[in-house]
C-alpha atoms as a printed R data frame, in Angstrom:
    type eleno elety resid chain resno        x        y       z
1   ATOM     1    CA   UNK     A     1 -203.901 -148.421 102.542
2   ATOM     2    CA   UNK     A     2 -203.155 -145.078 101.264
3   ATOM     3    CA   UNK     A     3 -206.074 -143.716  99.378
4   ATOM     4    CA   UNK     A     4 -204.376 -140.587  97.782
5   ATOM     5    CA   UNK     A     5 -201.710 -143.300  96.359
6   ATOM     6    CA   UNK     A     6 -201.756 -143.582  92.064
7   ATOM     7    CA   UNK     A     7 -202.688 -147.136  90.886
8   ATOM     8    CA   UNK     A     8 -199.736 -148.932  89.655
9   ATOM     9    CA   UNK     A     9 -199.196 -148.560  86.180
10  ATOM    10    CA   UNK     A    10 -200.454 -152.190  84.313
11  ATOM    11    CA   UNK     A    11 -197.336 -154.782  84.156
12  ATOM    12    CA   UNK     A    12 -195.176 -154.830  80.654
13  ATOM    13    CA   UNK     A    13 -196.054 -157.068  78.403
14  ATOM    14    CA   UNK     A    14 -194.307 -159.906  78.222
15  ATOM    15    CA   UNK     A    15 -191.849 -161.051  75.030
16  ATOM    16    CA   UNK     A    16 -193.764 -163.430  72.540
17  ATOM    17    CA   UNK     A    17 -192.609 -166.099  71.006
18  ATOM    18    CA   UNK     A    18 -193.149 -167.130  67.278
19  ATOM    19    CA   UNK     A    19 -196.424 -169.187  66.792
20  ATOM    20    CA   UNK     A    20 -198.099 -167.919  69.745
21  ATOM    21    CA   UNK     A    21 -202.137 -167.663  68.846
22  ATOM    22    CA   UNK     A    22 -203.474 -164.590  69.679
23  ATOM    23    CA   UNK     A    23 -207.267 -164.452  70.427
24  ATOM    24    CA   UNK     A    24 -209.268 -161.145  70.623
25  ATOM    25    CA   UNK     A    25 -213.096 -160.670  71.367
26  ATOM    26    CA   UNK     A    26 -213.775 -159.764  67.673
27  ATOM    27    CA   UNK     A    27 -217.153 -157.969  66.743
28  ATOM    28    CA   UNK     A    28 -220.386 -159.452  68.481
29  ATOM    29    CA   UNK     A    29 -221.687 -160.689  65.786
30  ATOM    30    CA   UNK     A    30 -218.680 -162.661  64.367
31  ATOM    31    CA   UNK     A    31 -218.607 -164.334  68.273
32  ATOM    32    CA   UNK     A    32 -222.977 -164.521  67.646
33  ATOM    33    CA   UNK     A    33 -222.335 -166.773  64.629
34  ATOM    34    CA   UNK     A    34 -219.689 -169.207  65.874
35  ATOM    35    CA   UNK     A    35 -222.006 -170.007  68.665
36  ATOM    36    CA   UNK     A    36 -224.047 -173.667  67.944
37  ATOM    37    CA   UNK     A    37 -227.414 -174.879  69.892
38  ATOM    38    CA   UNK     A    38 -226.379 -175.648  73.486
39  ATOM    39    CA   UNK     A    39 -222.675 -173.871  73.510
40  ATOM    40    CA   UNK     A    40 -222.225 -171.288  75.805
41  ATOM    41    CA   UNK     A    41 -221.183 -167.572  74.005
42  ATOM    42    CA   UNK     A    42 -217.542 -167.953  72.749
43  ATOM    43    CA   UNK     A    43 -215.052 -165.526  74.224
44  ATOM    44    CA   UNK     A    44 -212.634 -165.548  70.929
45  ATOM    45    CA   UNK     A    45 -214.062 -163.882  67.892
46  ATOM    46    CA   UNK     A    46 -210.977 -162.969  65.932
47  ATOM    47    CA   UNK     A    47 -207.383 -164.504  65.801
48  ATOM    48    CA   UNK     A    48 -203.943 -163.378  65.182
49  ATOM    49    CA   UNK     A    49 -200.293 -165.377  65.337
50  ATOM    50    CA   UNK     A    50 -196.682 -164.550  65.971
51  ATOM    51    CA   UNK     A    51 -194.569 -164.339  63.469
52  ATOM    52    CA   UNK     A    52 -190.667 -165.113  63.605
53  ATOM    53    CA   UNK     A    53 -190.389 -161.475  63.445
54  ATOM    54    CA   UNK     A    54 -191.396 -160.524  66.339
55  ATOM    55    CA   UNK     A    55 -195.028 -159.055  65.036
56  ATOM    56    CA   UNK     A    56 -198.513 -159.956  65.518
57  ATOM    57    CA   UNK     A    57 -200.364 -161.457  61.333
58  ATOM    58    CA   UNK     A    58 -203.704 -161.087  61.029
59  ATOM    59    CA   UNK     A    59 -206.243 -161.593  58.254
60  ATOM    60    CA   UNK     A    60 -208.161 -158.453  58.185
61  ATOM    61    CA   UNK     A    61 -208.761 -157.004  54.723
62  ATOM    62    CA   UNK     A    62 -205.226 -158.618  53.864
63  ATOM    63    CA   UNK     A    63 -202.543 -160.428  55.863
64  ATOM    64    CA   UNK     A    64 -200.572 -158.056  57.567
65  ATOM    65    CA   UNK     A    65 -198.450 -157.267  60.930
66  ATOM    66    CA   UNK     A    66 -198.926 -155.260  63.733
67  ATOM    67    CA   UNK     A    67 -195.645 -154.348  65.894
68  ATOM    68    CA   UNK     A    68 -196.140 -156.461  69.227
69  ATOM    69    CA   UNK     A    69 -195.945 -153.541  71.628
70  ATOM    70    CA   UNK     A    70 -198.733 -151.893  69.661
71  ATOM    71    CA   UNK     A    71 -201.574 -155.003  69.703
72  ATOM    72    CA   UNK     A    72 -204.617 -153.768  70.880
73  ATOM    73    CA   UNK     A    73 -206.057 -154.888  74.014
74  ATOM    74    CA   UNK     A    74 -208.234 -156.859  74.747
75  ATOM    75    CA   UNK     A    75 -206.614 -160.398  74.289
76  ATOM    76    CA   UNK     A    76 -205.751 -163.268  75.321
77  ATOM    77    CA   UNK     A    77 -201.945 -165.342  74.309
78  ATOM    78    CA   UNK     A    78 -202.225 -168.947  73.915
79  ATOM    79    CA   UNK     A    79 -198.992 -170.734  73.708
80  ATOM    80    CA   UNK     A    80 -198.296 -174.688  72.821
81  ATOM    81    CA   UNK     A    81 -195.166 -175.768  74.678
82  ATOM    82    CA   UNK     A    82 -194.643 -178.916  72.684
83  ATOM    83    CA   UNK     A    83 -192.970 -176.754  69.870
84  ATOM    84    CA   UNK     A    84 -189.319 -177.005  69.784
85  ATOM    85    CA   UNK     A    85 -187.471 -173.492  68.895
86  ATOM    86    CA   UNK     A    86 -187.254 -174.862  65.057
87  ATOM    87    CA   UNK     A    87 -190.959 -175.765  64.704
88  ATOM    88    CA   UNK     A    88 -191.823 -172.256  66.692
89  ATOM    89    CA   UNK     A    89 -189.405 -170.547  63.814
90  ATOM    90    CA   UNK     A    90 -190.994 -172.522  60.935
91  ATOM    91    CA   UNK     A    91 -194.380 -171.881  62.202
92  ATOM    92    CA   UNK     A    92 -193.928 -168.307  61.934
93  ATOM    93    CA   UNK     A    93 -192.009 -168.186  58.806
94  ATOM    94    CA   UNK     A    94 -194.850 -169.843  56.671
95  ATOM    95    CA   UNK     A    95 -197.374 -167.344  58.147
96  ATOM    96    CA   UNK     A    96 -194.880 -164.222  58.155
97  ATOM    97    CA   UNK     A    97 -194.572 -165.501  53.844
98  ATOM    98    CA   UNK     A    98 -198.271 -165.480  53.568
99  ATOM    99    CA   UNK     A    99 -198.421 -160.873  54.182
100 ATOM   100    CA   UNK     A   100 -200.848 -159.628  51.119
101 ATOM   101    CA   UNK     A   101 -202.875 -162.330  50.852
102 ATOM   102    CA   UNK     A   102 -206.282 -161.156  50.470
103 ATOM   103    CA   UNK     A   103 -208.981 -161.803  52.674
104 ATOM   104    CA   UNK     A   104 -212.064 -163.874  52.089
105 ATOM   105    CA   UNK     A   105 -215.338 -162.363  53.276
106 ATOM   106    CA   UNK     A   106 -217.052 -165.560  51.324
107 ATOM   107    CA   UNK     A   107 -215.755 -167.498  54.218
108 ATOM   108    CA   UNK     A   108 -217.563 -165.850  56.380
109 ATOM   109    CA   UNK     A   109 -220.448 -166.170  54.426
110 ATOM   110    CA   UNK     A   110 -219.563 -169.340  54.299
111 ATOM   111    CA   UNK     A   111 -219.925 -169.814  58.286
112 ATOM   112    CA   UNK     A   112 -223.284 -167.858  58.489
113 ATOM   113    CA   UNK     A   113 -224.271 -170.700  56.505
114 ATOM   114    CA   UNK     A   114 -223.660 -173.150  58.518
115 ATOM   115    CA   UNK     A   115 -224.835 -171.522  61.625
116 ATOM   116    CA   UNK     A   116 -228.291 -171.324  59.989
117 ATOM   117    CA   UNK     A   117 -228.315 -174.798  59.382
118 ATOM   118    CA   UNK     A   118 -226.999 -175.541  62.525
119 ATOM   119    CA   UNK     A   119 -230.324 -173.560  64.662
120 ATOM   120    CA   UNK     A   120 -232.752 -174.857  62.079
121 ATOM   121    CA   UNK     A   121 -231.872 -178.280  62.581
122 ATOM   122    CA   UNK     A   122 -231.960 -177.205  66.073
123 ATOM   123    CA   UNK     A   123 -235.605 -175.722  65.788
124 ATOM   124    CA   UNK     A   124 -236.820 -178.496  63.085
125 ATOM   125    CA   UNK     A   125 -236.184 -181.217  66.072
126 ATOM   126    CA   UNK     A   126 -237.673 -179.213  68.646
127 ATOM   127    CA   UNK     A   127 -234.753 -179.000  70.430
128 ATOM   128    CA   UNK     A   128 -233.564 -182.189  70.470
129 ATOM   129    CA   UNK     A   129 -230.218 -182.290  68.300
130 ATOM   130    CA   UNK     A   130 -227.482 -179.951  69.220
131 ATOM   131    CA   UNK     A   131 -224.753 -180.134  66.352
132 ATOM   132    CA   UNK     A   132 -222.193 -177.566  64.486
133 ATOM   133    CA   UNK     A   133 -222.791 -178.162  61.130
134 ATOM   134    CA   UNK     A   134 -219.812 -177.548  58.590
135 ATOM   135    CA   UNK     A   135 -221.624 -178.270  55.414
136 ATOM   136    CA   UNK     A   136 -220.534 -175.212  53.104
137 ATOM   137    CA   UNK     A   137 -217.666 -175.044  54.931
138 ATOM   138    CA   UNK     A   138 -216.258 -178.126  53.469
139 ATOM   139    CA   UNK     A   139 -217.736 -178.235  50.612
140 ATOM   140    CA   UNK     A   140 -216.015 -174.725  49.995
141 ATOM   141    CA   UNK     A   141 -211.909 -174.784  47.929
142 ATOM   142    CA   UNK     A   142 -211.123 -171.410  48.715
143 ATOM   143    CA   UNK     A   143 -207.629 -172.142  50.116
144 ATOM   144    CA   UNK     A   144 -205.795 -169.237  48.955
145 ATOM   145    CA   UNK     A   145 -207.865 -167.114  50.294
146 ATOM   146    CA   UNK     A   146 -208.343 -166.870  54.265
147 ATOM   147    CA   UNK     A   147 -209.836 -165.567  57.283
148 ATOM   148    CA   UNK     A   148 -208.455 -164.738  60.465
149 ATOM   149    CA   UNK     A   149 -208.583 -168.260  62.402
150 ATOM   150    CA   UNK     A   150 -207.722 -170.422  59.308
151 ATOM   151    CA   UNK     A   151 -204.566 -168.276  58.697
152 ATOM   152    CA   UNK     A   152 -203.579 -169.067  62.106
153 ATOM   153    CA   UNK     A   153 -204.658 -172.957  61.775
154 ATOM   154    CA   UNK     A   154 -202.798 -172.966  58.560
155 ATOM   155    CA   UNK     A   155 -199.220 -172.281  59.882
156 ATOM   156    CA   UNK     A   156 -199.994 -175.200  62.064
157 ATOM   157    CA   UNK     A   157 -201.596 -177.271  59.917
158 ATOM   158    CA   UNK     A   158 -199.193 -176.926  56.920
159 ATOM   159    CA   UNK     A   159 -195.471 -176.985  59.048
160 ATOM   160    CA   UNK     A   160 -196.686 -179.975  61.274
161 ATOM   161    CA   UNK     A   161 -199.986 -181.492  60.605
162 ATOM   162    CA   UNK     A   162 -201.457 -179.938  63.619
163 ATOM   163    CA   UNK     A   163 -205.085 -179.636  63.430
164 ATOM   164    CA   UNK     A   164 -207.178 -177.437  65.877
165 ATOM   165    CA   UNK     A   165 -210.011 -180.033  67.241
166 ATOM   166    CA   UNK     A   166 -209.242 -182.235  64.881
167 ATOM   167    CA   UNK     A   167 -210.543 -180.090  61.931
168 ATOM   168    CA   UNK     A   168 -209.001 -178.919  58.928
169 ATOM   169    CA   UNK     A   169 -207.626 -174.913  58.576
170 ATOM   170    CA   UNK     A   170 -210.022 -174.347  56.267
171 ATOM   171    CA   UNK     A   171 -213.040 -175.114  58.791
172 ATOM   172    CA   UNK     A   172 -211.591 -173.773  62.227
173 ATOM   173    CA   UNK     A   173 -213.318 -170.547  63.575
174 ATOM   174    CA   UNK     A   174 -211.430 -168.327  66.098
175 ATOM   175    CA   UNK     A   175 -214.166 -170.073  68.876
176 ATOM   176    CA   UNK     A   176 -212.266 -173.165  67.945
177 ATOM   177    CA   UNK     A   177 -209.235 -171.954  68.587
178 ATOM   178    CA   UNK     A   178 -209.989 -170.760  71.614
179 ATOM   179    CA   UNK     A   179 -211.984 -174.009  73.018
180 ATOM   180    CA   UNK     A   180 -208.730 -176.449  71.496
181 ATOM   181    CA   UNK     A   181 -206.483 -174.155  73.548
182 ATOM   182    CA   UNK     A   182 -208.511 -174.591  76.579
183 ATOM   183    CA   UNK     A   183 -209.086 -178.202  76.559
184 ATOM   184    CA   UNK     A   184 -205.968 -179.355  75.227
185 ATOM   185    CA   UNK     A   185 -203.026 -180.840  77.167
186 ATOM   186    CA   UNK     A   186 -199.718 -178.479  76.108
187 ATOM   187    CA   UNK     A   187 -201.869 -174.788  75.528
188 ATOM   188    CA   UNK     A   188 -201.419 -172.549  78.221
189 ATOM   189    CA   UNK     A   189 -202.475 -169.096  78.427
190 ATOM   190    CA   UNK     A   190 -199.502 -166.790  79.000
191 ATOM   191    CA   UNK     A   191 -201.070 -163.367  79.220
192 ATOM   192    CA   UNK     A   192 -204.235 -161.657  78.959
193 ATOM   193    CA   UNK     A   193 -205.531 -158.200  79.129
């Protein structure tokens, strides 16, 4: 081994295909609040998705792209190879349609809510019940407005009747994303960094 050698420059990226979720570690305390009594710290605390344009759409203070070759690291690709070229293309489409729609910080109010109420039921049972509550989550009907992991639920969700754990795009978190893509026959992580 040749100790004066240069490291090898980091392999390309590879091409992405339209509805591939992209999961990112988000701010710590976005990945702090998705976390219920007895889960271990989520990875995923923001999402992203593929367009059929080639570019990354993500819910920050609006929907809007980023060029694939300029996504910033870290993150991980999760792809579902069920999807047929069509559904892949329609996926993308609805969420590539959805650009300038404003974000919903209420939402995440919305989840801070239910994390409380998920540790004090927690603390109020001395321990003994472990549960993610959704409460204000579903009692909220903010559907035109979005944050990042229930944009990316929505393409699915609306073009196929997918649903992420089971849960409707308006209650999925990018930590459910992330643990549906893991323990779900079909997702397969196709590049990380």
């Amino acid at each position: 081994m040749d100790l004066l050698k240069p490291a090898a420059p980091a392999p390309p990226r590879p091409p992405s295909l339209s509805a591939d979720v992209i999961l990112t570690p988000g701010m710590r305390a976005t990945r702090l609040c998705q976390t219920a009594p007895g889960e271990l710290p989520t990875w995923a605390g923001h999402a992203g998705i593929v367009a059929d344009d080639g570019q990354v759409y993500e819910a920050l203070s609006i929907v809007r792209p980023t060029p694939w070759e300029e996504y910033p690291a870290p993150f991980e690709v999760w792809r579902y190879a069920h999807l047929t070229d069509v559904q892949r293309a329609a996926i993308g489409a609805n969420r590539r349609a959805m650009a300038g729609t404003p974000y919903a910080p209420l939402k995440i109010g919305l989840h801070l809510v239910d994390w409380g109420l998920s540790w004090g039921l927690y603390l109020a049972t001395l321990c003994q019940v472990k549960a993610d509550l959704r409460i204000a989550r579903r009692l909220a009907l903010l559907r035109s407005l979005t944050i990042c992991s229930q944009y990316v639920a929505a393409g699915y969700e609306e073009v196929m009747g997918y649903r992420f754990g089971g849960l409707p795009s308006g209650q999925v978190s990018p930590d459910d994303l992330h643990d549906h893509a893991c323990a779900t026959l079909g997702w397969y992580r196709v590049y990380k960094c």
